[in-house]
One Martini backbone bead per residue (centre of mass of N, CA, C, O) as a GRO file, in nm:
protein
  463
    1UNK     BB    1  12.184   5.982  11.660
    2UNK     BB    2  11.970   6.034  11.395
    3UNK     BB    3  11.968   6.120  11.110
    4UNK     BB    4  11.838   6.254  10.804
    5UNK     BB    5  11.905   6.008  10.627
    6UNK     BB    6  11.776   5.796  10.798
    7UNK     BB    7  11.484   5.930  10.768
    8UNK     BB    8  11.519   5.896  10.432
    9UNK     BB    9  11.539   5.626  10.399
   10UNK     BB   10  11.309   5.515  10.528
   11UNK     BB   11  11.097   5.635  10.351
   12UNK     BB   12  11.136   5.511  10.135
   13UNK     BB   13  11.058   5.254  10.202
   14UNK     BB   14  10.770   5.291  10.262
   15UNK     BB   15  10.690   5.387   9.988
   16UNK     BB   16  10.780   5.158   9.830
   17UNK     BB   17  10.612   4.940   9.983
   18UNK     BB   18  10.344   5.059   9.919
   19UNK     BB   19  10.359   5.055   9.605
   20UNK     BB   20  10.392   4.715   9.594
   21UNK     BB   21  10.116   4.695   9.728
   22UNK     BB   22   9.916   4.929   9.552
   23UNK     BB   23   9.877   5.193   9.656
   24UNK     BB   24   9.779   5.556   9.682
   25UNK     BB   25   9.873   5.548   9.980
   26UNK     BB   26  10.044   5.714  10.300
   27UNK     BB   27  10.037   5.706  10.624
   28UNK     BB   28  10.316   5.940  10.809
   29UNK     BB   29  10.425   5.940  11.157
   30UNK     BB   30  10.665   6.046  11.298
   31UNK     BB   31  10.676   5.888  11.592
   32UNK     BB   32  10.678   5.607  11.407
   33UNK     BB   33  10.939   5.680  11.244
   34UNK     BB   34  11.120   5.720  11.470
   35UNK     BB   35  11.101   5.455  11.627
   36UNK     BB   36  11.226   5.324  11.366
   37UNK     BB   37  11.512   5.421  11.371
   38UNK     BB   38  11.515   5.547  11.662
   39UNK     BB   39  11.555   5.725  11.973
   40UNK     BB   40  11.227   5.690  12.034
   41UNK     BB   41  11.235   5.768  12.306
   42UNK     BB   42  11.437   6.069  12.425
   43UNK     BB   43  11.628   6.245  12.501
   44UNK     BB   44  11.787   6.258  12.176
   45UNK     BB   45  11.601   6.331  12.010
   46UNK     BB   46  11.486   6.430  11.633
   47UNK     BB   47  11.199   6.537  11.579
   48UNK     BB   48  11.255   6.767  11.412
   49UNK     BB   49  11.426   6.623  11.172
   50UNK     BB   50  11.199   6.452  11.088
   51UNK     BB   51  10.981   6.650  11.029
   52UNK     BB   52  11.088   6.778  10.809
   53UNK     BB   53  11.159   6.514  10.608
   54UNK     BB   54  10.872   6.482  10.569
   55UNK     BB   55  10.782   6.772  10.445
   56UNK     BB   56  11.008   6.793  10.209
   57UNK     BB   57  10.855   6.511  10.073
   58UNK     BB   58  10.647   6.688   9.970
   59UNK     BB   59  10.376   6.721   9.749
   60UNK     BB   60  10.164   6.746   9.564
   61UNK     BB   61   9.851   6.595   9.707
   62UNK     BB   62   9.924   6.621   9.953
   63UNK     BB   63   9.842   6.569  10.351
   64UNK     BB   64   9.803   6.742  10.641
   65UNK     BB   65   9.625   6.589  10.892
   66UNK     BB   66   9.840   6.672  11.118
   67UNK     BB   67   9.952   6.881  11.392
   68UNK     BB   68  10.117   7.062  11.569
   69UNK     BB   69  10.166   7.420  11.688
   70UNK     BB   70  10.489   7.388  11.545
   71UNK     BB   71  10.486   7.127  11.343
   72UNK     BB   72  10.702   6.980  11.587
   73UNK     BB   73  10.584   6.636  11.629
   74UNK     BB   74  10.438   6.322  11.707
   75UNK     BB   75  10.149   6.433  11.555
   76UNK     BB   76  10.267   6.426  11.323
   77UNK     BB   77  10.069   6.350  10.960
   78UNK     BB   78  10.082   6.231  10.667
   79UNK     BB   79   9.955   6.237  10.310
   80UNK     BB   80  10.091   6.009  10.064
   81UNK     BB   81  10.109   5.966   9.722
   82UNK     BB   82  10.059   5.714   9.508
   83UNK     BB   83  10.246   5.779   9.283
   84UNK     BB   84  10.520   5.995   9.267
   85UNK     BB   85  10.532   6.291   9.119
   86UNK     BB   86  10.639   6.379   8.838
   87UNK     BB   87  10.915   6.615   8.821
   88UNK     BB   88  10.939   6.601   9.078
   89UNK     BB   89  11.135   6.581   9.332
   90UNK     BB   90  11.240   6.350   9.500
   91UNK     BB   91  11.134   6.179   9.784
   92UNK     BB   92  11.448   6.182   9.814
   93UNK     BB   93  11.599   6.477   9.896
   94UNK     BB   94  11.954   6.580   9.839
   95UNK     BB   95  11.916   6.882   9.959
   96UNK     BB   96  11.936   7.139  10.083
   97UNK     BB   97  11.708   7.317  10.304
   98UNK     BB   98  11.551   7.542  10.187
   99UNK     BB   99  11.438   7.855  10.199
  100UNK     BB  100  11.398   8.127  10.387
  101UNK     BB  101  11.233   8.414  10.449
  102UNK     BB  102  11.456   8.640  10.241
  103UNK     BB  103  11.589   8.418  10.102
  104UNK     BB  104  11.733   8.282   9.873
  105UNK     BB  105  11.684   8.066   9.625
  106UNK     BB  106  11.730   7.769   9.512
  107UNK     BB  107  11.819   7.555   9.339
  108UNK     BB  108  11.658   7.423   9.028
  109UNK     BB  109  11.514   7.220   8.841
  110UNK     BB  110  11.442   7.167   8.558
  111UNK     BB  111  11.153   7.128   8.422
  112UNK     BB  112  10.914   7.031   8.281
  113UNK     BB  113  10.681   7.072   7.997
  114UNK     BB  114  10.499   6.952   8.172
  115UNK     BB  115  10.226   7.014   8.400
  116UNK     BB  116   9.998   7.028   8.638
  117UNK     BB  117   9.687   7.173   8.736
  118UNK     BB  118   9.599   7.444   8.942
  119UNK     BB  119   9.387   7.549   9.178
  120UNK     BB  120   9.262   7.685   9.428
  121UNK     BB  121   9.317   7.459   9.655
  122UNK     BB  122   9.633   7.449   9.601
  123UNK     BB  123   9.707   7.730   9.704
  124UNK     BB  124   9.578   7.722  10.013
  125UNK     BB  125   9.731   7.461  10.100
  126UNK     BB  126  10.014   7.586  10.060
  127UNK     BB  127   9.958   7.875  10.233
  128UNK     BB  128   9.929   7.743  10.516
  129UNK     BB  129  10.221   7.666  10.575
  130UNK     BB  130  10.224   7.978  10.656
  131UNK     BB  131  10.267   8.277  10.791
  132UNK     BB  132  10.168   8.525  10.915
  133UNK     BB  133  10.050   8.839  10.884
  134UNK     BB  134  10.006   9.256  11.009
  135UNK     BB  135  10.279   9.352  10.889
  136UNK     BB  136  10.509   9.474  10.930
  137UNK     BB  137  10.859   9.279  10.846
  138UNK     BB  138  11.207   9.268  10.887
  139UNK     BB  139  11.122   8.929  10.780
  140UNK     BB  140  11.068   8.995  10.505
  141UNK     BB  141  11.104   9.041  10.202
  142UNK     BB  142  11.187   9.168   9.918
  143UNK     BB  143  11.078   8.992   9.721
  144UNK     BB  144  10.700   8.919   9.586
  145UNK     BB  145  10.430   8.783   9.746
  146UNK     BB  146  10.083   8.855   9.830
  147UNK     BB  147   9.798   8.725  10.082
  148UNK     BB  148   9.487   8.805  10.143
  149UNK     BB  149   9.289   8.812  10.394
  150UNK     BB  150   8.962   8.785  10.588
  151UNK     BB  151   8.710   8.836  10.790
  152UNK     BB  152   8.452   8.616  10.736
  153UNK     BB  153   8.613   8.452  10.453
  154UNK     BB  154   8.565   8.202  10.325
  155UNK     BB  155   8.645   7.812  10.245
  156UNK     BB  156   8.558   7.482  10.121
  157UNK     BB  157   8.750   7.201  10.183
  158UNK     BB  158   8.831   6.854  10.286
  159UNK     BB  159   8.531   6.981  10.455
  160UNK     BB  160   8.646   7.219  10.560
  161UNK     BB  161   8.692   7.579  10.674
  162UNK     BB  162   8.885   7.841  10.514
  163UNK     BB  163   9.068   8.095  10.439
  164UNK     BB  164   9.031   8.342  10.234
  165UNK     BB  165   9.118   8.480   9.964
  166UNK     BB  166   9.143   8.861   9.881
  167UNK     BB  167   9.448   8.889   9.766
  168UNK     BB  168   9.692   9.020   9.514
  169UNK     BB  169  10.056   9.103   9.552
  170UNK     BB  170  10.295   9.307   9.427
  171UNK     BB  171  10.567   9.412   9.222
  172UNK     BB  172  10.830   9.613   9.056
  173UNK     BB  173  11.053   9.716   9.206
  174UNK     BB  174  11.286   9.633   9.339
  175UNK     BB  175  11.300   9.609   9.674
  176UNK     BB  176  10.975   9.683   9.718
  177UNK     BB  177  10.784   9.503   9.948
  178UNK     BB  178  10.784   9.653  10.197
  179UNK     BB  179  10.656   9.899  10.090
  180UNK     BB  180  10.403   9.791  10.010
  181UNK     BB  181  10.295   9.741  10.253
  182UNK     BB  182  10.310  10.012  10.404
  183UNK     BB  183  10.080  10.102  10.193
  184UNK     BB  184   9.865   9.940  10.304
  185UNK     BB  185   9.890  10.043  10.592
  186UNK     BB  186   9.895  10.335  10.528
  187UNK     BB  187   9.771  10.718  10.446
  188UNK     BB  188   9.800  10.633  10.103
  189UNK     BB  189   9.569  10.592   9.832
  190UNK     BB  190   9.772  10.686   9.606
  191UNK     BB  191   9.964  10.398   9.728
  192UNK     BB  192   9.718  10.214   9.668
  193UNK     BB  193   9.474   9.964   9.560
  194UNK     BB  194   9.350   9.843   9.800
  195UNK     BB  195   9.251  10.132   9.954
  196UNK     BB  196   9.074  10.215   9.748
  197UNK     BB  197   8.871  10.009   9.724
  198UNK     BB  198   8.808  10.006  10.020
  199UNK     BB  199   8.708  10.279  10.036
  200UNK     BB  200   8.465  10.297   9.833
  201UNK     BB  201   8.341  10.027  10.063
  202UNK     BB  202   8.295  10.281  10.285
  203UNK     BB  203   8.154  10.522  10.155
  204UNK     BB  204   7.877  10.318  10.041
  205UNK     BB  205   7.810  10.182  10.324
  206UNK     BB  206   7.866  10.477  10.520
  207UNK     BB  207   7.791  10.759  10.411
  208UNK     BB  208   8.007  10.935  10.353
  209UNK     BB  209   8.165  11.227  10.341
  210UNK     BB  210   8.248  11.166   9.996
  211UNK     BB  211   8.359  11.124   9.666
  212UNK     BB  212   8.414  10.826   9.504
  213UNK     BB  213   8.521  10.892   9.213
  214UNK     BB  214   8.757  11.054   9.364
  215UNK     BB  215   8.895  10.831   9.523
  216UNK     BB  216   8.929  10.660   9.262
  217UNK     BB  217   9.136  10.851   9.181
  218UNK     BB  218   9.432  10.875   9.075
  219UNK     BB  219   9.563  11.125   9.215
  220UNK     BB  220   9.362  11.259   9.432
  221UNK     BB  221   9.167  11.325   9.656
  222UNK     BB  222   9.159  11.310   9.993
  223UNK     BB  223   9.091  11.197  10.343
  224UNK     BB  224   9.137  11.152  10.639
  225UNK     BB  225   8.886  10.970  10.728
  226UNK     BB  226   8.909  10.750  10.544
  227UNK     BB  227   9.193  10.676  10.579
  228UNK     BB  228   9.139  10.575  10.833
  229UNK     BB  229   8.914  10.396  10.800
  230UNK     BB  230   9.113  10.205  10.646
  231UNK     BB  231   9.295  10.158  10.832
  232UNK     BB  232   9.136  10.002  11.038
  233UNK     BB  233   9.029   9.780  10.879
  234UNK     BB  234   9.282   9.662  10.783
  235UNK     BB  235   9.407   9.594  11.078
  236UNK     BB  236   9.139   9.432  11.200
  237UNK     BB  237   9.088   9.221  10.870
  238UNK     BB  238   9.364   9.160  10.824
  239UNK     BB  239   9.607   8.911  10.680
  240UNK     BB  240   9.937   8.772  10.533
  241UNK     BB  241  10.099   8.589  10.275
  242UNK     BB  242  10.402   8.495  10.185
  243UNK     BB  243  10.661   8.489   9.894
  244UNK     BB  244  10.953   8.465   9.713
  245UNK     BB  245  11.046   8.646   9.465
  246UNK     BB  246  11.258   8.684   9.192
  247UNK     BB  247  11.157   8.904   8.952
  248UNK     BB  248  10.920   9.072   8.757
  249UNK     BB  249  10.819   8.891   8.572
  250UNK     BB  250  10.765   8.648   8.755
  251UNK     BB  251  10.563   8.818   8.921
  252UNK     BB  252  10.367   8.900   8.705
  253UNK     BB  253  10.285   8.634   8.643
  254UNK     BB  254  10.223   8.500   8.910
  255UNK     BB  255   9.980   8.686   8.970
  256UNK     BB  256   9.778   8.653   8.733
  257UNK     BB  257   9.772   8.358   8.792
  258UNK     BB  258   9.613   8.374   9.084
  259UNK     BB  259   9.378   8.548   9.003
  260UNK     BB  260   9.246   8.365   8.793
  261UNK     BB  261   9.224   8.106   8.984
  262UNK     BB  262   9.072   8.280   9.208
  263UNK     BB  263   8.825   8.339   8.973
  264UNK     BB  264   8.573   8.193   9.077
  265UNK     BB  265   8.271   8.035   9.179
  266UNK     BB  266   8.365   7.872   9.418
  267UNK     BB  267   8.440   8.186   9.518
  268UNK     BB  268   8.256   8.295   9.772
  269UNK     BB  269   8.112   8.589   9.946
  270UNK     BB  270   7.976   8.707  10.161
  271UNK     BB  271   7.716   8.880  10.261
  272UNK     BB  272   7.932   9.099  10.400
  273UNK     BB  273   8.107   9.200  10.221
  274UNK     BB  274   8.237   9.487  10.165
  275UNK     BB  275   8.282   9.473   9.824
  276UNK     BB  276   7.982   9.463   9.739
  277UNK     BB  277   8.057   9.829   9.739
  278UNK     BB  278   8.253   9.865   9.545
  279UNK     BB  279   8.314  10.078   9.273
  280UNK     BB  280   8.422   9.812   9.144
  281UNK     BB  281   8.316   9.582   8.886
  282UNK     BB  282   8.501   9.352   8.963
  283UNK     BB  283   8.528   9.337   9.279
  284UNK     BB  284   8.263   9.221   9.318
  285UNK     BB  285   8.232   8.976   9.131
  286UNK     BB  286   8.481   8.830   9.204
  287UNK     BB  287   8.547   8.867   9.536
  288UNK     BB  288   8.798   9.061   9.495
  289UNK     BB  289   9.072   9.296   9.583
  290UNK     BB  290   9.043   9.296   9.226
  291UNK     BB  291   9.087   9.394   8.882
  292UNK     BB  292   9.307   9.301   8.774
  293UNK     BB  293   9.335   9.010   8.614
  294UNK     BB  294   9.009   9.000   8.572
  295UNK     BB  295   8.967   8.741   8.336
  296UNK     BB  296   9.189   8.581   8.309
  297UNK     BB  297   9.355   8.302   8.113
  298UNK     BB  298   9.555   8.180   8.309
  299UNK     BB  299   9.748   7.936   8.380
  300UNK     BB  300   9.824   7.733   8.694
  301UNK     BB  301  10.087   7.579   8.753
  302UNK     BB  302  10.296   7.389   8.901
  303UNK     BB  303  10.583   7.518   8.814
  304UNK     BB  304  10.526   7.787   8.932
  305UNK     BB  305  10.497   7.699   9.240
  306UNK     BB  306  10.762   7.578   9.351
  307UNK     BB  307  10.831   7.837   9.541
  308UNK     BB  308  10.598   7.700   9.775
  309UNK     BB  309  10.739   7.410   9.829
  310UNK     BB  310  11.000   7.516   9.937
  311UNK     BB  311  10.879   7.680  10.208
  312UNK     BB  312  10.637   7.599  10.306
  313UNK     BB  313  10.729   7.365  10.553
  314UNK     BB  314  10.855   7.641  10.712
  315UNK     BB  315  10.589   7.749  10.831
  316UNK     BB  316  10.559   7.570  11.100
  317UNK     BB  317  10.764   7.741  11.182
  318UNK     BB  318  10.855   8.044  11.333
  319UNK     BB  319  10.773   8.241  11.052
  320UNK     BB  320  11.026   8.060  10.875
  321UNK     BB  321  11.235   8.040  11.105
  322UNK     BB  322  11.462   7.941  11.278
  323UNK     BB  323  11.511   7.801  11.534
  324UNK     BB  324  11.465   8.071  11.782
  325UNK     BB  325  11.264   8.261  11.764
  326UNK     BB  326  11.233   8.594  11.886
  327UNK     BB  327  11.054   8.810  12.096
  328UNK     BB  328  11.065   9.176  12.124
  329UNK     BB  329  10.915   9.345  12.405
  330UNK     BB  330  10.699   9.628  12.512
  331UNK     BB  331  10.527   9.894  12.637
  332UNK     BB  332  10.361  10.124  12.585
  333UNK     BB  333  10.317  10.487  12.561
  334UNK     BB  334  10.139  10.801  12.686
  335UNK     BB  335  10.293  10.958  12.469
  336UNK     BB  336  10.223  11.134  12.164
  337UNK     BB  337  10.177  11.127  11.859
  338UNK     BB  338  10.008  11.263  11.599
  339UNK     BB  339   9.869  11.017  11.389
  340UNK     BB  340  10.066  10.859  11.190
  341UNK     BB  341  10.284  10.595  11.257
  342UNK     BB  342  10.539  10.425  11.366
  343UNK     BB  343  10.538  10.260  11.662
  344UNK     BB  344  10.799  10.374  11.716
  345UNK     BB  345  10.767  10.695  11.691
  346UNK     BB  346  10.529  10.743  11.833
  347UNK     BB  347  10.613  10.726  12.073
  348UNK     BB  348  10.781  10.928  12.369
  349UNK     BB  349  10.988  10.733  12.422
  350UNK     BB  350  11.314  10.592  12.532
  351UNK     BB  351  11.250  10.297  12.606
  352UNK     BB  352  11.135  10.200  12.318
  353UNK     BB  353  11.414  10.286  12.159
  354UNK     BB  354  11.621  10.153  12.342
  355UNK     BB  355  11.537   9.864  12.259
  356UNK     BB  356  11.530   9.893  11.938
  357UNK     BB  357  11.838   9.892  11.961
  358UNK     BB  358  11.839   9.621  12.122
  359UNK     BB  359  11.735   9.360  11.903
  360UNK     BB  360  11.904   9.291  11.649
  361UNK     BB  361  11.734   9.029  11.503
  362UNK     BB  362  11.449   9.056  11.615
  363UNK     BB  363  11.183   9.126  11.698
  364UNK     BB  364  10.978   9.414  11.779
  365UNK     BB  365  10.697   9.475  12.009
  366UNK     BB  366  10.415   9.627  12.098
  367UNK     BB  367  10.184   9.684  12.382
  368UNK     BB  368   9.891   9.791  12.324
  369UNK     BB  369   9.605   9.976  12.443
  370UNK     BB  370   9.443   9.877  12.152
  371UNK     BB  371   9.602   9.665  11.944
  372UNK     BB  372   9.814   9.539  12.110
  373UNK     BB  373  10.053   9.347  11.919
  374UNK     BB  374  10.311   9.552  11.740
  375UNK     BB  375  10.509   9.634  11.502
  376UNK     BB  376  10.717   9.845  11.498
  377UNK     BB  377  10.675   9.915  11.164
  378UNK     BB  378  10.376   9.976  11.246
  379UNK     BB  379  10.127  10.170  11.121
  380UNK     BB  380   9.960  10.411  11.341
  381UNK     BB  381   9.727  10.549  11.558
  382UNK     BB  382   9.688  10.768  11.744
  383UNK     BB  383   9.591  10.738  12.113
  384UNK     BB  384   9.319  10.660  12.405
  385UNK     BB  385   9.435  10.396  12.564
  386UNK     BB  386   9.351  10.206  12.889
  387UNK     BB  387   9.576   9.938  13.077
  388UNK     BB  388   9.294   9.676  13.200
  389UNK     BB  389   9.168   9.421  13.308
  390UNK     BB  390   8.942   9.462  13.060
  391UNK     BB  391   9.171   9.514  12.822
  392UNK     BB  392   9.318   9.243  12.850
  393UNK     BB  393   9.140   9.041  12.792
  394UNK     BB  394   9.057   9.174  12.503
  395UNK     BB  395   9.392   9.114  12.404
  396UNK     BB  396   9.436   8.815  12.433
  397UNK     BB  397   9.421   8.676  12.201
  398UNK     BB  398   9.597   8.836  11.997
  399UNK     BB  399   9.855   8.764  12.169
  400UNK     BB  400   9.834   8.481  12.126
  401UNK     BB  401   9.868   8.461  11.846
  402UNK     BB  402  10.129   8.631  11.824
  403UNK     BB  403  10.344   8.457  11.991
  404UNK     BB  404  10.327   8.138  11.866
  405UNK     BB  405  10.569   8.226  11.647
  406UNK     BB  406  10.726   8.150  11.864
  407UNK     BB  407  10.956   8.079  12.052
  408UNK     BB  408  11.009   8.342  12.243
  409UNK     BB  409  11.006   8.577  12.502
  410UNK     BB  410  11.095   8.946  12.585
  411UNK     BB  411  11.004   9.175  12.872
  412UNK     BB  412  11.024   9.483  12.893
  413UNK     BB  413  10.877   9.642  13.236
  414UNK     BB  414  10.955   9.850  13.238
  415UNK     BB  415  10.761  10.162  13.252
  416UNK     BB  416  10.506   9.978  13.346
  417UNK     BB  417  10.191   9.813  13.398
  418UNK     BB  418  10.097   9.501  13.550
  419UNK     BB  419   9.889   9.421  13.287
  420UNK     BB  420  10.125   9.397  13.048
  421UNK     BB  421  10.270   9.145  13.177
  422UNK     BB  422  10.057   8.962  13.249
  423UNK     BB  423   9.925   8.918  12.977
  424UNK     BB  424  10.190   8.823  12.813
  425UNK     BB  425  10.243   8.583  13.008
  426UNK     BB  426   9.957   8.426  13.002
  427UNK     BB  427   9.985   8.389  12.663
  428UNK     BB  428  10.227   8.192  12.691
  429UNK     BB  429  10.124   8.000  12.882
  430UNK     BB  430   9.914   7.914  12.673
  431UNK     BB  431  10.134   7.886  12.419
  432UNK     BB  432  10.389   7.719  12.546
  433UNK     BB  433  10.577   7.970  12.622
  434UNK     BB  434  10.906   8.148  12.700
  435UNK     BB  435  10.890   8.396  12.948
  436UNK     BB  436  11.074   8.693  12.977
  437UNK     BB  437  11.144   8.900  13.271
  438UNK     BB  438  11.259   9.248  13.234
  439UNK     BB  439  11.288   9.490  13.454
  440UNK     BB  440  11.302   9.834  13.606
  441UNK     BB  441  11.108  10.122  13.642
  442UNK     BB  442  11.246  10.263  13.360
  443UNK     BB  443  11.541  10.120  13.280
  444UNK     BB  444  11.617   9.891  13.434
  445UNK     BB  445  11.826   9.660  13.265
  446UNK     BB  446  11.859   9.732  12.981
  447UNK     BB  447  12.168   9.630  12.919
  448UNK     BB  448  12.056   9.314  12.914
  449UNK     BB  449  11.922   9.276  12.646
  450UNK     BB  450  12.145   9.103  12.494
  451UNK     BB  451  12.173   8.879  12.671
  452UNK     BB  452  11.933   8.770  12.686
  453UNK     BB  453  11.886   8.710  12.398
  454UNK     BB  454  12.132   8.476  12.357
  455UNK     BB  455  11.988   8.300  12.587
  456UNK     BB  456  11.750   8.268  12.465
  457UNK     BB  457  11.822   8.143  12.155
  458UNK     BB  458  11.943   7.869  12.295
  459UNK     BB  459  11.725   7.771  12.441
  460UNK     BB  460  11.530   7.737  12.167
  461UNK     BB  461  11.758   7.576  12.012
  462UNK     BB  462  11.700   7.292  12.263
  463UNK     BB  463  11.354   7.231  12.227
   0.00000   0.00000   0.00000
């Protein structure tokens, strides 16, 4: 079998060969590459170890012209350009590879003095090879920096048109970048500035009974219903991609920099952006749910970005995290707690505790009959809604976005109804993922949940 550094001199051999012919690119498939070293097709194939070696290879203007759905597959296509970026790692990097979110930074060669500067352009395509998020996930960095998009936001280059960043952010003391997401998502708008803003251009845009003047007021008082409307509005319209930033000063002077270039006429908000409304006249005019620095003139180089280019290419595989990984769901409860709530909290059930308890590394989702699929740490409200045949269908498409970031799934269907196990079935099943069920009555075979566990995580490592 063909190893890493085989596809790795390789590479280099047609980087040479096209710069000695004088071009200014190449388009290098996969497939192609693969079948140059040999062993593909063939049961033994490295396919996997093949794109990586290609993804790590990429620099600053490179382009991923195809990709399969899992990032790792024979129609992967980049178009490299020539000749190499200077100051950037070797075309053969014999690093081995980056950090996934979470872990830290690898040590990185320091940088030159010079650096091409990059514009929105180059943001948007660098965190696109990145995972989405929609809530907590103790799968997030500890300390970082995060990217919210917008449903109906877009920006367009390279021809098509891609989803818009309209927020950027990120923390002051350390380790508590997960507290931040949850303050995004929690019911208080005096622990979040971006709470606030959606705050203000709900409260003006839907003639709330609120006080907008109040809502935006640093911790002044707030209102149980706007609160409401404000988690439902962001937990329906926003996801977020983030990056492990480790460092207060690196933290906030990367933020300053990503706002400033993000803050362009290029990139301009939909007619109906809710935006328009924010109380703050800087989030207007920007088009971003951000008022700090914009209009700060901070420019934003290559090297600041070096963080970027590290884990971005792990994006490609599911969530960031190495082959193999697992989501661990079940269906929600009948009784609820009132209010808002982590989503294990929320029900009051045994059975989705017992499963919780038993989930050891993997991530663990909730089968929700209003929300979908919902991260266990994700603060929802409480809620009276029944999963039948045509709540099911209206929640296709969401469970299939959800589970899609999974090499498989796991569904304890014990005290659920046939609709929720269908349902994820389904949608596993068009997103050719392998979907193990198990569990009957109540909490049978709940027992047998670790094992299930390490058979799955085994089998999605050999796929």
């Amino acid at each position: 079998m063909p190893s890493a550094e085989e596809f790795k001199r390789m590479m280099a051999n047609i980087l040479k060969k096209a710069l000695e012919e004088g071009r200014d690119h190449i388009d290098i498939n996969s497939g192609d590459l693969h079948r140059r070293v040999g062993g593909y097709p063939g049961p033994n194939h490295r396919m996997v170890v093949c794109c990586q070696v290609m993804y790590d290879t990429r620099r600053i203007g490179d382009e991923i012209l195809s990709a399969p759905p899992k990032g790792r597959g024979a129609s992967l296509t980049i178009r490299y350009r020539l000749p190499r970026n200077e100051g950037k790692p070797s075309a053969v990097p014999n690093q081995a590879p980056g950090p996934f979110i979470g872990q830290p930074s690898r040590v990185v060669k320091p940088p030159p003095t010079s650096s091409p500067r990059l514009d929105w352009r180059d943001i948007h395509r660098a965190l696109e090879e990145l995972p989405k998020h929609s809530g907590y996930s103790h799968n997030l960095p500890d300390n970082g920096i995060y990217f919210f998009y917008e449903k109906g936001e877009t920006c367009c280059f390279d021809g098509v048109p891609h989803d818009r960043i309209v927020r950027v952010g990120t923390h002051r003391e350390e380790n508590r970048f997960k507290d931040r997401i949850l303050n995004h998502y929690g019911n208080n708008k005096n622990a979040s500035v971006f709470r606030k803003h959606v705050g203000t251009a709900l409260i003006q845009r839907d003639k709330l009974d609120f006080d907008v003047k109040l809502w935006h007021t640093q911790d002044g008082p707030t209102d149980e219903n706007v609160e409401s409307r404000v988690s439902n509005f962001i937990r329906e319209n926003f996801y977020f991609r983030c990056i492990p930033v480790e460092g207060k000063d690196r933290r906030l002077d990367l933020e300053e920099k990503f706002i400033a270039t993000l803050c362009t006429k290029d990139l301009q908000p939909s007619d109906n952006w809710l935006g328009r409304f924010a109380y703050s006249k800087k989030v207007r005019e920007a088009g971003i749910w951000n008022s700090q620095h914009v209009g700060s003139n901070k420019i934003l180089l290559a090297n600041d970005v070096q963080c970027l280019l590290e884990i971005a290419p792990r994006g490609a595989l599911s969530n960031g995290t190495p082959a193999g990984r697992i989501l661990l769901a079940t269906a929600c409860g009948a009784n609820k707690h009132p209010g808002a709530h982590r989503a294990v909290e929320l029900y009051q059930s045994a059975r989705i505790k017992a499963i919780y308890n038993r989930r050891g590394d993997c991530d663990m989702a909730i089968l929700s009959a209003k929300y979908g699929l919902v991260d266990s740490e994700t603060v929802i409200e409480s809620y009276d809604q029944i999963m039948d045949q045509e709540r099911a269908r209206a929640l296709l498409q969401q469970v299939r976005e959800y589970v899609r970031r999974y090499d498989a799934v796991i569904f304890f269907k014990g005290g659920s109804r046939s609709e929720y196990h269908n349902l994820i079935s389904t949608a596993c099943r068009m997103e050719n993922i392998p979907c193990i069920l198990f569990g009957f009555m109540y909490m049978g075979e709940i027992g047998r949940t670790e094992d299930i566990i390490r058979e799955a995580m085994a089998r999605a490592a050999q796929r």
